[in-house]
N, CA, C and O of each residue as an XYZ file, in Angstrom:
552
protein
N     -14.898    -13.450      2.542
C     -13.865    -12.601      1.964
C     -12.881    -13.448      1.168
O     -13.143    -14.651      1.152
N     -11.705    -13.015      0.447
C     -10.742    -13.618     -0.360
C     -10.147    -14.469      0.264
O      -9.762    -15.585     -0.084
N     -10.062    -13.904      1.267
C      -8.787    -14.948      2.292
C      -9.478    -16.134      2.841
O      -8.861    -16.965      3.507
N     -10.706    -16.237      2.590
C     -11.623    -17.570      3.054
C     -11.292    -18.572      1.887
O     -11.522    -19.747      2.172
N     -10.822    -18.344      0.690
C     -11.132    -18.987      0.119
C      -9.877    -19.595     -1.328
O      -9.808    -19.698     -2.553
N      -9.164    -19.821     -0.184
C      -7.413    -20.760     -0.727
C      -6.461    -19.994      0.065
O      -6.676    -19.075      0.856
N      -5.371    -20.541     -0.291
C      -4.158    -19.975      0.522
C      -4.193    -18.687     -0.132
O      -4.785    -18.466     -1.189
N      -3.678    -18.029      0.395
C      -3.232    -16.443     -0.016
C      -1.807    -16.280      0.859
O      -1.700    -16.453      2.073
N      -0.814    -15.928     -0.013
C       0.437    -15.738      0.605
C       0.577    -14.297      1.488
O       1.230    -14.445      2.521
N       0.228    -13.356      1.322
C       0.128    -11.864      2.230
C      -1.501    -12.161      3.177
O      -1.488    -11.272      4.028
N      -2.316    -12.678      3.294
C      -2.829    -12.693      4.231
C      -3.263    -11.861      5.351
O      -4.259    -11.153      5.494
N      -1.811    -12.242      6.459
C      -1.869    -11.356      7.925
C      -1.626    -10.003      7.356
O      -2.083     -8.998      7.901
N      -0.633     -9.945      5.839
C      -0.426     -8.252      5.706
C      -2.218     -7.811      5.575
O      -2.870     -6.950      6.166
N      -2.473     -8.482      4.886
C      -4.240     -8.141      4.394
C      -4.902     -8.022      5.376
O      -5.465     -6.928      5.416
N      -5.127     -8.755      6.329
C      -5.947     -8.712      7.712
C      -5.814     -7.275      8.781
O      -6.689     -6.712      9.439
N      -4.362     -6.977      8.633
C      -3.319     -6.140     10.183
C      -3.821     -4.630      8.907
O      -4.119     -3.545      9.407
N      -3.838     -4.783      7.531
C      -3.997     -3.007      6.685
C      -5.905     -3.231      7.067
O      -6.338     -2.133      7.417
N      -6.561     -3.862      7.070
C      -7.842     -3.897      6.918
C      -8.270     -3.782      8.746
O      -9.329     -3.352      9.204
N      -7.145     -4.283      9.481
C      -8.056     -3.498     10.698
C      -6.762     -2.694     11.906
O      -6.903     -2.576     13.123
N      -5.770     -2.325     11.208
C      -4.920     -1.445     11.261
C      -5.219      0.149     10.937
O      -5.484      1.154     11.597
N      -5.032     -0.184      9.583
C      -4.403      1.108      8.710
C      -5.977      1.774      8.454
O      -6.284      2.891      8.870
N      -7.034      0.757      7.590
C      -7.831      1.600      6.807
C      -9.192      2.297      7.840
O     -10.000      1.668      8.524
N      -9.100      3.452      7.690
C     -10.025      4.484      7.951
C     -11.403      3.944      8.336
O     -12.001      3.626      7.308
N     -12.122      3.723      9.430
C     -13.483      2.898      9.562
C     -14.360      4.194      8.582
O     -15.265      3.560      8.038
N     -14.468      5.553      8.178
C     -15.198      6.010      7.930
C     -14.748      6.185      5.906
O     -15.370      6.924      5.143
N     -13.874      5.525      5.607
C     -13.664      5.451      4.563
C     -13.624      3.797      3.533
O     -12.934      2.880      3.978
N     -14.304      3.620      2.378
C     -14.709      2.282      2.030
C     -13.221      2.237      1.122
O     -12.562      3.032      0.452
N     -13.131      0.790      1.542
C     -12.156     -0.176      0.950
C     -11.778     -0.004     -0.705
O     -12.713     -0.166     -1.489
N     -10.769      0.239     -1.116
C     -10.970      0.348     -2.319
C     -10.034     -0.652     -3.629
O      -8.820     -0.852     -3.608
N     -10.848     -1.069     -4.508
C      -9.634     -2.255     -5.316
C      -9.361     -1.682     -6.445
O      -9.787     -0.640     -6.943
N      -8.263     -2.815     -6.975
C      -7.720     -2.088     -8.447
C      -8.015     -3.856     -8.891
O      -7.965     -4.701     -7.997
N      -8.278     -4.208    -10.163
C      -7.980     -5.552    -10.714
C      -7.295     -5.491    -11.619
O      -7.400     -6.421    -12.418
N      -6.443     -4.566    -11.879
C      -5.414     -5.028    -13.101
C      -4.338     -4.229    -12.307
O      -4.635     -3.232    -11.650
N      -2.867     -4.798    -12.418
C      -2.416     -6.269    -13.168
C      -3.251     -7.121    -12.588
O      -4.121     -7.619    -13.303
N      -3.180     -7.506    -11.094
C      -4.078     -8.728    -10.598
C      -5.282     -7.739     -9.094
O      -5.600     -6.570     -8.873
N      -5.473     -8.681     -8.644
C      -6.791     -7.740     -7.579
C      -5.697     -7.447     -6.531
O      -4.923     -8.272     -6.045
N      -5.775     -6.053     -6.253
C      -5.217     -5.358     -5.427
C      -6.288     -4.463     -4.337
O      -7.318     -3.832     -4.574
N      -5.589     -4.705     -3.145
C      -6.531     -4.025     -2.231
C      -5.628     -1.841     -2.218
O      -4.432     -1.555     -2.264
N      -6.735     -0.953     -2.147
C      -5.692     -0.099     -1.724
C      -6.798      0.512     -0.944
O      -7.886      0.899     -1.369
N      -6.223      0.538      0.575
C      -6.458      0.929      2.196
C      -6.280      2.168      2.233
O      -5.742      2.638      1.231
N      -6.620      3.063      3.272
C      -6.631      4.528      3.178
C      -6.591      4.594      4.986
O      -7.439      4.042      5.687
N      -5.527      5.318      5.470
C      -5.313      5.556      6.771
C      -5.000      6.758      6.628
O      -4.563      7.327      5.629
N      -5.371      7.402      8.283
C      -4.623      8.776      8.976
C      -3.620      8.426     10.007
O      -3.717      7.781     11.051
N      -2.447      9.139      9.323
C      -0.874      8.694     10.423
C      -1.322     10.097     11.111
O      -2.160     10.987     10.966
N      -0.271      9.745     11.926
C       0.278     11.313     12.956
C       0.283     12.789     12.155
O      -0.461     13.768     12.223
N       1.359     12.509     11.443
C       1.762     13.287     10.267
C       1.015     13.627      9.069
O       0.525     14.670      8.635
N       1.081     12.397      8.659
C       0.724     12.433      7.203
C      -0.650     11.071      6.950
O      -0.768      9.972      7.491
N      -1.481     11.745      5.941
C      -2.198     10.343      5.650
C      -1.186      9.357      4.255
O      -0.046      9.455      3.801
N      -2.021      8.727      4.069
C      -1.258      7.170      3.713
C      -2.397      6.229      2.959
O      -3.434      5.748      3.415
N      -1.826      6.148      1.654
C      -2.612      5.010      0.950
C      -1.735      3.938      0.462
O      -0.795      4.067     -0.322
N      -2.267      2.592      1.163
C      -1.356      1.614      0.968
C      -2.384      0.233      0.163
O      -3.396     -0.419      0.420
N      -1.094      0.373     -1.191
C      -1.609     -1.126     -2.486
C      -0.831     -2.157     -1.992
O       0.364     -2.307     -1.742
N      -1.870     -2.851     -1.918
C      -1.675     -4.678     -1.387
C      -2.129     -5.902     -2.489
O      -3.190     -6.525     -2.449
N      -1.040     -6.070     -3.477
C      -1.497     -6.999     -4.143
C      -1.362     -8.435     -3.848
O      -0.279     -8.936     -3.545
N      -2.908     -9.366     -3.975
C      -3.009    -10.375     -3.441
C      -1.977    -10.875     -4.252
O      -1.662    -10.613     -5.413
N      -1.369    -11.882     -3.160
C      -0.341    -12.948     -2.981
C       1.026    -12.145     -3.503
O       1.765    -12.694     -4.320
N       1.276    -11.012     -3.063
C       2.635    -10.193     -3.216
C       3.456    -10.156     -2.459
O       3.280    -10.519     -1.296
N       4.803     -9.616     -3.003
C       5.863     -9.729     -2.207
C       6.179     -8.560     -1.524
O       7.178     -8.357     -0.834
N       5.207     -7.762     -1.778
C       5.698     -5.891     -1.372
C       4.101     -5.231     -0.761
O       3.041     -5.811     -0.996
N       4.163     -4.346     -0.211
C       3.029     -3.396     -0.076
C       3.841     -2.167     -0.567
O       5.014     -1.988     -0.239
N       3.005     -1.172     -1.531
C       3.249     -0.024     -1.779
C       2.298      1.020     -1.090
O       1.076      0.877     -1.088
N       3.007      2.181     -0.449
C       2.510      2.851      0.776
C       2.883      4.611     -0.157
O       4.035      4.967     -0.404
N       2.055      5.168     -0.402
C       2.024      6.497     -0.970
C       1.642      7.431      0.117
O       0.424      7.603      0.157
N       2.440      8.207      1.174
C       2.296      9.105      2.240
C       2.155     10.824      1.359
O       2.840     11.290      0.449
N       1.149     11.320      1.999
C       0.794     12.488      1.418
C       0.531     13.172      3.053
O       0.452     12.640      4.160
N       0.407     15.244      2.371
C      -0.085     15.685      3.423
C      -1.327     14.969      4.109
O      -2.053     14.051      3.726
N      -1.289     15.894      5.509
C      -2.991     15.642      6.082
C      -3.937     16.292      5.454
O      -3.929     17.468      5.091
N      -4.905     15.353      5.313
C      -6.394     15.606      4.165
C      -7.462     16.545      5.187
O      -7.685     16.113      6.317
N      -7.928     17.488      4.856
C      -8.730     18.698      5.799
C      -9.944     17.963      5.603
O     -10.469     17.667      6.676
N     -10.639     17.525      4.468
C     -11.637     17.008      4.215
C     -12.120     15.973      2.880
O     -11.248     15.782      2.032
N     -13.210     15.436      2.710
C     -13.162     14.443      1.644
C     -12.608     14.430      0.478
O     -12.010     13.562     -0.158
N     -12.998     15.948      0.201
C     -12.081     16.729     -1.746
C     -11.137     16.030     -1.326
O     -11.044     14.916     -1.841
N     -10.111     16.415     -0.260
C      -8.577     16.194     -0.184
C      -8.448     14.918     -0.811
O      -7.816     14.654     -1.834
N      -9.256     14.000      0.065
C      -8.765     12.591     -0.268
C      -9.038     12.109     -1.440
O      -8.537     11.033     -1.766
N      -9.939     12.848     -2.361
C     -10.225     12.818     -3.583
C      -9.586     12.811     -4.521
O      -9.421     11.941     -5.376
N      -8.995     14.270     -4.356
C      -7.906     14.794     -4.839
C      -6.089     13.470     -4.646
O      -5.238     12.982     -5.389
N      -6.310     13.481     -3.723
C      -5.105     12.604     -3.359
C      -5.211     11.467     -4.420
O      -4.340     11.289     -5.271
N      -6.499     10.603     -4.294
C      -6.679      9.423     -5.108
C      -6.579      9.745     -6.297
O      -5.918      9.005     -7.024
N      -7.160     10.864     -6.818
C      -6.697     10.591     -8.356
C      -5.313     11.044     -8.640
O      -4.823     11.015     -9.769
N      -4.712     11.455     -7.601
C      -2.985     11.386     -7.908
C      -2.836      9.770     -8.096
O      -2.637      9.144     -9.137
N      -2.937      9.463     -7.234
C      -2.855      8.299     -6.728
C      -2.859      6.787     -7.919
O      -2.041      5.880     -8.074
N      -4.036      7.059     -8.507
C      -4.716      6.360     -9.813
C      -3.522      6.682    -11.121
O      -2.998      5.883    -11.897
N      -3.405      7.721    -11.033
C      -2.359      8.223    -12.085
C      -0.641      7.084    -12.401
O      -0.087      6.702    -13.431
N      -0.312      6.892    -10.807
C       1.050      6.490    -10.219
C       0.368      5.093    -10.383
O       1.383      4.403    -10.488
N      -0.718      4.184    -10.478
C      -1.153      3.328    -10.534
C      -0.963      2.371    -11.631
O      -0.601      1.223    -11.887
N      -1.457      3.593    -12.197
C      -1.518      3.233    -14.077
C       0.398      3.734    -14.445
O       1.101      3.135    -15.258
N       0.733      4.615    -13.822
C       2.236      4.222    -14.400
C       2.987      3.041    -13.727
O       4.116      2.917    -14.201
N       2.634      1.982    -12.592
C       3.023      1.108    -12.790
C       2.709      0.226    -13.548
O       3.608     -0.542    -13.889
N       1.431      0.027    -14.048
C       0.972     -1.071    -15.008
C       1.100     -0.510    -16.288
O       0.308     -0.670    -17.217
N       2.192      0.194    -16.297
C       2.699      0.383    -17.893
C       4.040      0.205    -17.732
O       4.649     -0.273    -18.689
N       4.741      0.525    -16.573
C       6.345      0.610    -16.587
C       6.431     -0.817    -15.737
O       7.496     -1.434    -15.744
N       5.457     -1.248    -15.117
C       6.197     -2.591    -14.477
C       6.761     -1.903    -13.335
O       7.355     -0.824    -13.317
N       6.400     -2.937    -12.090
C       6.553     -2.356    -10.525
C       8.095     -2.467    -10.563
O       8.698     -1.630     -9.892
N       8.728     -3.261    -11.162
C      10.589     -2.593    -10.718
C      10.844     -1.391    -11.255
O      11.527     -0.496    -10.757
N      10.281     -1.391    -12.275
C      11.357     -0.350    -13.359
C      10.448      0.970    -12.142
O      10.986      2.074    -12.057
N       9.198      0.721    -11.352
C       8.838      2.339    -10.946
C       9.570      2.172     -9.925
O      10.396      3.071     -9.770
N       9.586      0.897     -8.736
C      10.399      1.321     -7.629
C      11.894      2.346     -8.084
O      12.193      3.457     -7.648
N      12.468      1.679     -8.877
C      13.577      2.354     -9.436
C      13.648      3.587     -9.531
O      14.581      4.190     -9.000
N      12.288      4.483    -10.509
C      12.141      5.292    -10.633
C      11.699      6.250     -9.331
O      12.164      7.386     -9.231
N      10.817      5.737     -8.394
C      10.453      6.578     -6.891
C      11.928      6.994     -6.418
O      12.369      8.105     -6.122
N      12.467      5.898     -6.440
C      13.614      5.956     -5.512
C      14.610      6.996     -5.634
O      15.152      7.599     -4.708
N      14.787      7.138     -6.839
C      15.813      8.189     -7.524
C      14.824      9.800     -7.706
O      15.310     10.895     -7.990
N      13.518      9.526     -7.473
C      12.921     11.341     -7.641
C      13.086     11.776     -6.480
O      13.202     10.940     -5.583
N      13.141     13.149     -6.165
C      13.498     13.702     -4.964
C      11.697     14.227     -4.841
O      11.262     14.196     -3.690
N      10.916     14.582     -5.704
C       9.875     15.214     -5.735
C       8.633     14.122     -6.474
O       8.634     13.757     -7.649
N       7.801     13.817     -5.605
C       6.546     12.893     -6.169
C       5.257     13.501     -6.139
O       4.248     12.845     -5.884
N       5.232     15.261     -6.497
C       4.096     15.591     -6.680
C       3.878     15.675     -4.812
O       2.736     15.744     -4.358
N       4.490     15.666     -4.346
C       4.167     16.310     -2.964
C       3.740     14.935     -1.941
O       3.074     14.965     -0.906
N       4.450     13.594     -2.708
C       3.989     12.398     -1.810
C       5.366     11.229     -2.019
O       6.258     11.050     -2.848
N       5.022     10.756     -1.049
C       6.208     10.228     -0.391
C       6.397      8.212     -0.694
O       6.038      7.384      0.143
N       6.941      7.905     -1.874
C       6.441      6.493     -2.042
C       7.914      5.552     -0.956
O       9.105      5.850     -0.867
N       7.103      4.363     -0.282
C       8.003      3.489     -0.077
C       7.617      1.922     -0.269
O       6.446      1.735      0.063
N       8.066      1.120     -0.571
C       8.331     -0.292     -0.874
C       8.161     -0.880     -0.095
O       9.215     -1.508     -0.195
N       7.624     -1.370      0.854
C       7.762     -2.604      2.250
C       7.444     -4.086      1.655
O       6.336     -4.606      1.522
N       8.846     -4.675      1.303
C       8.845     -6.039      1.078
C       8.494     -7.351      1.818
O       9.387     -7.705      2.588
N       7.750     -7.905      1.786
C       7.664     -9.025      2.482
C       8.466    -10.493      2.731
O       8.054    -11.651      2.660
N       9.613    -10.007      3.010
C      11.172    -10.984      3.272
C      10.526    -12.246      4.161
O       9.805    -12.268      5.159
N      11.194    -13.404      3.230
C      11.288    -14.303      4.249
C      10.013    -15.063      4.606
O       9.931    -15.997      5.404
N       9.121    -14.566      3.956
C       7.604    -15.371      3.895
C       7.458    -17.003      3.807
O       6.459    -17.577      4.240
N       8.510    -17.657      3.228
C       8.339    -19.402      2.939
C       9.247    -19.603      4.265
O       8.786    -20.495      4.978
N      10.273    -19.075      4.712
C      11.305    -19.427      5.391
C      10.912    -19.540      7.261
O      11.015    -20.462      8.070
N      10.432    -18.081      7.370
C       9.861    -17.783      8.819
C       8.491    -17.144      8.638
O       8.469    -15.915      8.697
N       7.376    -17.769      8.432
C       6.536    -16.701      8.207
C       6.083    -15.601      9.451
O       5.809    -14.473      9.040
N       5.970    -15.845     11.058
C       5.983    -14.741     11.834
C       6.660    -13.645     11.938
O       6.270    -12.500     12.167
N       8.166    -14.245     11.677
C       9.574    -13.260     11.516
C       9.128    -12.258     10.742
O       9.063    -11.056     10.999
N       8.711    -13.074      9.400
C       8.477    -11.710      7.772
C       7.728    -11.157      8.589
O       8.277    -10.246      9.208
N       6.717    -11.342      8.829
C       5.481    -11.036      9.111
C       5.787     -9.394     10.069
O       5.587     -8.209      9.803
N       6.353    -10.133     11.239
C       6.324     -8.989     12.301
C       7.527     -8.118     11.723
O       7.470     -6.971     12.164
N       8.503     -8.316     10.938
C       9.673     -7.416     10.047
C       8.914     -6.618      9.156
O       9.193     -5.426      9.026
N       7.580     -7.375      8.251
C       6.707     -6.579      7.560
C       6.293     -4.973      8.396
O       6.597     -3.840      8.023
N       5.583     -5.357      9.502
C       4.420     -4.586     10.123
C       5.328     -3.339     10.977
O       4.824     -2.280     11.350
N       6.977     -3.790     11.211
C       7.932     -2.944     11.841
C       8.169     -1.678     10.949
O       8.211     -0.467     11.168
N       8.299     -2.441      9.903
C       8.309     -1.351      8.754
C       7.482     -0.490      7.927
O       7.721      0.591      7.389
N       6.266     -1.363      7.960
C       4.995     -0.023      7.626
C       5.137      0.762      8.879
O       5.247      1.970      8.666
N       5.177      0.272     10.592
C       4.832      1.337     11.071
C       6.319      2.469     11.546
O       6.196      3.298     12.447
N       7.089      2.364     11.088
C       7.928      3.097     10.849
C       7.678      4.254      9.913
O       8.096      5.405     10.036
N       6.888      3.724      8.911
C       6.535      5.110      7.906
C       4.889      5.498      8.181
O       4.343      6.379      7.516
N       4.344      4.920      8.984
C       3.476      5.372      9.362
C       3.358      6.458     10.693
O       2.263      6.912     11.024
Protein backbone atom coordinates (compact mmCIF):
# COMPACT_ATOMS: atom_id res chain seq x y z
CA UNK A 1 0.00 0.00 0.00
CA UNK A 2 1.09 3.87 -0.04
CA UNK A 3 2.02 3.98 3.39
CA UNK A 4 4.69 1.16 2.75
CA UNK A 5 6.39 3.19 0.79
CA UNK A 6 8.04 6.72 2.39
CA UNK A 7 6.94 8.72 5.14
CA UNK A 8 3.45 9.85 4.79
CA UNK A 9 2.48 12.54 7.26
CA UNK A 10 -1.53 11.44 7.95
CA UNK A 11 -0.76 7.86 8.04
CA UNK A 12 -2.54 6.60 11.45
CA UNK A 13 -5.46 9.09 10.06
CA UNK A 14 -5.22 6.67 6.83
CA UNK A 15 -4.92 3.39 8.67
CA UNK A 16 -7.89 4.21 11.85
CA UNK A 17 -10.58 5.67 8.23
CA UNK A 18 -9.51 2.34 6.38
CA UNK A 19 -10.31 0.05 9.31
CA UNK A 20 -12.58 2.36 11.28
CA UNK A 21 -14.86 4.26 9.16
CA UNK A 22 -14.95 2.50 5.62
CA UNK A 23 -17.82 0.09 4.99
CA UNK A 24 -16.23 -3.70 4.57
CA UNK A 25 -19.05 -4.15 1.89
CA UNK A 26 -18.21 -1.00 0.06
CA UNK A 27 -14.73 -0.49 -2.22
CA UNK A 28 -12.31 2.18 -1.38
CA UNK A 29 -12.54 5.01 -3.46
CA UNK A 30 -9.70 7.76 -4.86
CA UNK A 31 -9.63 11.10 -6.38
CA UNK A 32 -5.93 12.10 -7.96
CA UNK A 33 -6.33 15.57 -8.55
CA UNK A 34 -5.26 18.07 -6.78
CA UNK A 35 -3.01 15.21 -5.30
CA UNK A 36 -4.17 11.29 -4.46
CA UNK A 37 -6.85 11.42 -2.10
CA UNK A 38 -8.45 8.56 -0.38
CA UNK A 39 -12.45 9.03 0.03
CA UNK A 40 -13.86 6.22 2.69
CA UNK A 41 -17.53 5.58 2.97
CA UNK A 42 -19.01 4.67 6.52
CA UNK A 43 -22.49 4.05 8.33
CA UNK A 44 -22.77 6.34 11.62
CA UNK A 45 -25.71 5.91 14.02
CA UNK A 46 -27.46 8.68 12.41
CA UNK A 47 -26.22 9.53 9.42
CA UNK A 48 -23.81 7.95 6.77
CA UNK A 49 -20.50 9.77 6.09
CA UNK A 50 -17.98 10.16 3.33
CA UNK A 51 -14.69 11.14 4.46
CA UNK A 52 -11.57 12.82 1.81
CA UNK A 53 -8.16 12.09 3.11
CA UNK A 54 -5.57 13.75 1.23
CA UNK A 55 -2.21 12.05 1.37
CA UNK A 56 0.14 13.96 3.55
CA UNK A 57 -2.73 16.60 4.69
CA UNK A 58 -3.47 18.71 7.26
CA UNK A 59 -7.37 18.17 7.39
CA UNK A 60 -9.84 15.27 6.66
CA UNK A 61 -13.01 16.46 4.98
CA UNK A 62 -16.10 14.46 6.31
CA UNK A 63 -19.50 15.10 4.16
CA UNK A 64 -22.46 13.57 6.63
CA UNK A 65 -25.64 12.84 4.71
CA UNK A 66 -28.99 11.04 5.47
CA UNK A 67 -29.08 7.14 6.03
CA UNK A 68 -28.64 5.40 2.56
CA UNK A 69 -31.76 2.60 2.22
CA UNK A 70 -29.76 1.06 -0.50
CA UNK A 71 -26.84 1.20 -3.15
CA UNK A 72 -28.80 4.03 -5.60
CA UNK A 73 -28.63 6.05 -2.29
CA UNK A 74 -25.04 5.88 -2.03
CA UNK A 75 -24.82 6.54 -5.59
CA UNK A 76 -26.77 9.19 -5.57
CA UNK A 77 -24.91 10.65 -2.52
CA UNK A 78 -21.48 10.27 -4.45
CA UNK A 79 -22.28 12.10 -7.27
CA UNK A 80 -23.32 14.93 -4.92
CA UNK A 81 -20.40 14.33 -3.51
CA UNK A 82 -18.03 14.49 -6.84
CA UNK A 83 -19.76 17.75 -7.61
CA UNK A 84 -18.43 19.49 -3.97
CA UNK A 85 -15.14 17.79 -5.07
CA UNK A 86 -14.64 19.48 -8.17
CA UNK A 87 -15.79 22.78 -6.46
CA UNK A 88 -12.92 22.48 -4.32
CA UNK A 89 -10.40 21.99 -7.02
CA UNK A 90 -11.62 25.06 -8.60
CA UNK A 91 -12.19 27.35 -5.52
CA UNK A 92 -9.24 25.99 -3.48
CA UNK A 93 -9.92 24.07 -0.07
CA UNK A 94 -9.89 27.51 2.06
CA UNK A 95 -11.87 29.67 0.05
CA UNK A 96 -14.66 26.27 0.30
CA UNK A 97 -14.10 25.69 4.01
CA UNK A 98 -15.10 29.35 4.18
CA UNK A 99 -17.81 28.88 2.04
CA UNK A 100 -19.40 25.40 4.01
CA UNK A 101 -19.11 27.23 6.98
CA UNK A 102 -21.22 30.22 6.29
CA UNK A 103 -24.18 27.94 4.20
CA UNK A 104 -26.85 26.95 6.43
CA UNK A 105 -28.07 24.41 3.59
CA UNK A 106 -25.53 21.87 1.65
CA UNK A 107 -28.02 20.17 -0.46
CA UNK A 108 -29.14 18.15 2.54
CA UNK A 109 -25.38 17.29 3.86
CA UNK A 110 -23.50 18.30 6.53
CA UNK A 111 -19.63 19.36 5.75
CA UNK A 112 -16.94 19.50 8.60
CA UNK A 113 -13.12 20.15 8.59
CA UNK A 114 -11.14 17.89 11.12
CA UNK A 115 -7.66 19.39 11.18
CA UNK A 116 -4.78 17.58 12.03
CA UNK A 117 -3.12 20.00 14.88
CA UNK A 118 0.06 19.50 16.14
CA UNK A 119 1.36 16.63 13.92
CA UNK A 120 5.43 17.71 14.04
CA UNK A 121 5.02 18.79 17.71
CA UNK A 122 3.09 15.69 19.52
CA UNK A 123 2.27 13.30 17.02
CA UNK A 124 -0.04 10.84 19.45
CA UNK A 125 -1.67 14.02 21.02
CA UNK A 126 -2.74 15.24 17.15
CA UNK A 127 -3.39 12.02 16.49
CA UNK A 128 -5.82 10.96 19.33
CA UNK A 129 -7.32 15.02 19.16
CA UNK A 130 -7.72 13.97 15.36
CA UNK A 131 -9.85 10.67 15.94
CA UNK A 132 -11.86 12.64 19.12
CA UNK A 133 -13.12 14.71 16.60
CA UNK A 134 -14.14 12.63 13.67
CA UNK A 135 -15.85 10.58 16.23
CA UNK A 136 -17.75 13.29 17.57
CA UNK A 137 -19.35 13.83 14.13
CA UNK A 138 -19.60 10.48 13.59
Amino acid sequence: MVLQHGEVRNSKQLEHLADVLQAVDQKLRFTLNPVLCFLFYGRGKERDHFCWELLNSNASYLWSFSKCVDETAILEQLSVLETEIGHIRDVGREQYRRKARAQVDMNGMVFTAIRHNKVQVAPELAFDTWRANLEKCL
